[in-house]
C-alpha positions in Angstrom: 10.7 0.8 -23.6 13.6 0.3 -22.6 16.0 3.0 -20.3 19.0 4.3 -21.6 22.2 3.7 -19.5 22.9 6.9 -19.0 18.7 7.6 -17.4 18.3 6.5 -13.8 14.7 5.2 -12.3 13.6 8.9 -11.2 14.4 10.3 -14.2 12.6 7.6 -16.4 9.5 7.8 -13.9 9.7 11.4 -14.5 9.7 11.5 -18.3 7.6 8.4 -18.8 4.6 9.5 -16.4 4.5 13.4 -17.7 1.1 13.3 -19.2 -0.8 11.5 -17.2 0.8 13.4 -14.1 -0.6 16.4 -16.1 -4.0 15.0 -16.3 -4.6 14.2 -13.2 -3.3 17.6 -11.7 -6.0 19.2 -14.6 -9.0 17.2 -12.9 -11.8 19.7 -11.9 -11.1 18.7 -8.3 -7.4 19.5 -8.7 -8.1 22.9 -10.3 -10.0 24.2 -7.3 -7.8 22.5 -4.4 -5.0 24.5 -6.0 -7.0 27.9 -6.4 -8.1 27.6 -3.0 -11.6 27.1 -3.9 -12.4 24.0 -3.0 -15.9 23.1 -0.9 -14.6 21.7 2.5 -17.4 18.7 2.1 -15.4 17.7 -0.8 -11.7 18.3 0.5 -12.9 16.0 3.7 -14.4 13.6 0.9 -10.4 13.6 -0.6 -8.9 13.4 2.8 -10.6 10.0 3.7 -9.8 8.7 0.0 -6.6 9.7 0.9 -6.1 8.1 4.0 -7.3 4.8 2.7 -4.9 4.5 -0.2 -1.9 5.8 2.8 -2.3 3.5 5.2 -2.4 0.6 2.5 0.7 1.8 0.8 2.4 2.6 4.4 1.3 -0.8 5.7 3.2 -2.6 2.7 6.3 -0.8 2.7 6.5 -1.1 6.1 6.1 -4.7 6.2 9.2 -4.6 3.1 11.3 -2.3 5.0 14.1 -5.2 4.9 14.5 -5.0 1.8 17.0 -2.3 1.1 15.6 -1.4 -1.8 12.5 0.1 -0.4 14.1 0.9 2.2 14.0 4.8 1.2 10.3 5.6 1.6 9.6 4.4 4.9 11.5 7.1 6.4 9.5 8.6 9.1 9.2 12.3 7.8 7.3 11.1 4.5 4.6 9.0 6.0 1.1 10.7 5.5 -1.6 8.5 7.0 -1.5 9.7 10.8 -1.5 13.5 9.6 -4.4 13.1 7.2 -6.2 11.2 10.5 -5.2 14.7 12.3 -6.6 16.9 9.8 -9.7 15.2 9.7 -10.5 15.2 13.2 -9.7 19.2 13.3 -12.1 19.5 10.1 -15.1 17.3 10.8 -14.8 18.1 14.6 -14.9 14.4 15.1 -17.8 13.6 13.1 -18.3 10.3 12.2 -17.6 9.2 8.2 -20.5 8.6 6.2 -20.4 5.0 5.4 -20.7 6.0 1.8 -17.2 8.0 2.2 -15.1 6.1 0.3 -15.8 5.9 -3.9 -15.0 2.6 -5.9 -12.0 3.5 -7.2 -10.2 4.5 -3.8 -11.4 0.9 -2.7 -9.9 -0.6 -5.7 -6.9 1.3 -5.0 -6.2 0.3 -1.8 -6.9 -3.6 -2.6 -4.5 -3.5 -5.5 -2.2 -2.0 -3.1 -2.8 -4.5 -0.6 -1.9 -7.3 -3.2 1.4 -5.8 -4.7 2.1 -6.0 -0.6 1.4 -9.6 -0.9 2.9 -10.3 -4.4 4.9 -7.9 -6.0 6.4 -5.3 -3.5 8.6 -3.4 -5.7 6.0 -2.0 -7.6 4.7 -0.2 -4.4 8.2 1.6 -5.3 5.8 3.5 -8.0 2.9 4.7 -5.3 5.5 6.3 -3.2 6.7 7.9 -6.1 3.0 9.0 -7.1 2.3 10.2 -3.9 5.5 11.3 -1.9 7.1 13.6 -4.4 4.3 15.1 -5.0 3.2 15.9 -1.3 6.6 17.3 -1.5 6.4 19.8 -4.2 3.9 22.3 -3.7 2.7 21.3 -0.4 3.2 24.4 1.4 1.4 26.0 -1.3 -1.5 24.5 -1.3 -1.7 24.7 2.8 -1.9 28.3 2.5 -4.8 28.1 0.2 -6.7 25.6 2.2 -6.0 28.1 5.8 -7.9 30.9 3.7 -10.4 29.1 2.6 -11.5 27.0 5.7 -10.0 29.7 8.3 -7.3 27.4 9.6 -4.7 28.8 12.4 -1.7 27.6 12.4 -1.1 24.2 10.6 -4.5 22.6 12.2 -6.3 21.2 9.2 -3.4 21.0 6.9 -0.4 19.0 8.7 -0.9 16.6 5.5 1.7 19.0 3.5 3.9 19.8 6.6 7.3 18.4 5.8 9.8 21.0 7.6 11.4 23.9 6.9 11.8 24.9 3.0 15.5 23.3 3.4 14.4 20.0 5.1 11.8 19.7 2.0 14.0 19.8 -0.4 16.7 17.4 1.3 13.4 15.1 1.8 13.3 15.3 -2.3 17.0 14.6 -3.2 16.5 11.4 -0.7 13.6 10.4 -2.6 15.5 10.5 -5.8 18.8 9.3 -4.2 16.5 6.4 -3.2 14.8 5.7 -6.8 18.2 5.7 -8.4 19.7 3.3 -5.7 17.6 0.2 -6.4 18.9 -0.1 -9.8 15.8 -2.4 -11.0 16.5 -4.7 -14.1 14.9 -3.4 -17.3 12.2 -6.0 -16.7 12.1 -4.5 -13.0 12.4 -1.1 -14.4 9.2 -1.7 -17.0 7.3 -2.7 -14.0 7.8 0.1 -11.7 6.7 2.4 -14.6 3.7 0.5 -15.8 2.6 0.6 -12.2 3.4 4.6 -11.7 1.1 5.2 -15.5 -1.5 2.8 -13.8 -0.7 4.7 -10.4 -2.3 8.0 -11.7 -4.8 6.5 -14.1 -6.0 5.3 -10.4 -6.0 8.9 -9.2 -7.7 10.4 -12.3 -10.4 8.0 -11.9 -10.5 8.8 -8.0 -11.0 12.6 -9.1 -13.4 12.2 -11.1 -15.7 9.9 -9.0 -15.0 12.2 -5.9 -16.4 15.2 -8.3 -19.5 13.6 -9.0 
């Protein structure tokens, strides 16, 4: 398909990746980590997933972060992988990972993401946007939920969604967008960054699902 003149990157990546966004916030496992109902064994299970498929993407970004174009999500507030490692340690109390911790499809993930590092960097352009807008949106949210549920003080346990104050949030979003927009892709470039964002939460729907089982 190709983007009208008149439709930046952010804007098609929004339209373009609506219903699969939708069904992988409709997973079972989605459903309860937003109603505050999720089992803690499971939410550490999706933590160490997490962190895996972080420190891949963070790895190859930052090894691009000369090129200007991807320039935009390496800045420091949006990384991830070091707060998931913080959250862990406060909820397994430094217990060991089961060796059996991460599923197939988090393993594929972060190997696919370790090639496009390798190969094709701009298409890590459409993890970021899978996974740093939507930290971003709801985040704060879902930390309250998760501090009820587990009986976390202060943000122990759930510095993954801490991104600032309510204002510095939502600067951190128009950056992110401002940042999509500015590479100005080709429409072949353009195709690629949203084949890889559809594939980019087909990934996550088939992360959900395993992690349920």
């Amino acid at each position: 398909m190709e983007m009208p003149l008149h439709e930046g990157l952010a804007q098609r990546l929004r339209h373009e990746t609506r219903e699969l966004h939708g069904q992988a916030e409709a997973s079972g496992l989605m459903d309860a980590l937003i109603a505050g109902t999720i089992e803690r064994s499971l939410y550490v299970a999706l933590l160490r997933n997490l962190q895996t498929l972080y420190a891949a993407l963070e790895a190859g970004l930052e090894q691009h972060r000369s090129d200007p174009r991807l320039r935009f999500a390496t800045a420091a507030p949006l990384l991830r992988s070091a707060r998931i490692a913080q959250d862990l340690k406060t909820l397994t109390q430094d217990e060991p990972p089961s060796r059996h911790a991460l599923v197939p499809a988090a393993i594929a993930y972060e190997q696919h993401l370790r090639a496009l590092a390798a190969r094709e960097p701009l298409r890590l352009i459409a993890h970021a946007y899978a996974r740093y807008l939507g930290d971003l949106y709801g985040g704060q949210q879902l930390a309250r939920g998760l501090q009820q549920r587990f009986g976390l003080q202060g943000d122990a346990g759930t510095r993954f969604y801490e991104f600032g104050s309510p204002a510095e949030v939502r600067a951190l979003r128009l950056a992110f967008r401002a940042g999509l927009d500015a590479v100005r892709p080709s429409p072949a470039e353009s195709d690629a960054i949203v084949e890889e964002a559809c594939a980019a939460f087909q990934r996550h729907i088939e992360l959900f699902e395993q992690l349920s089982r």
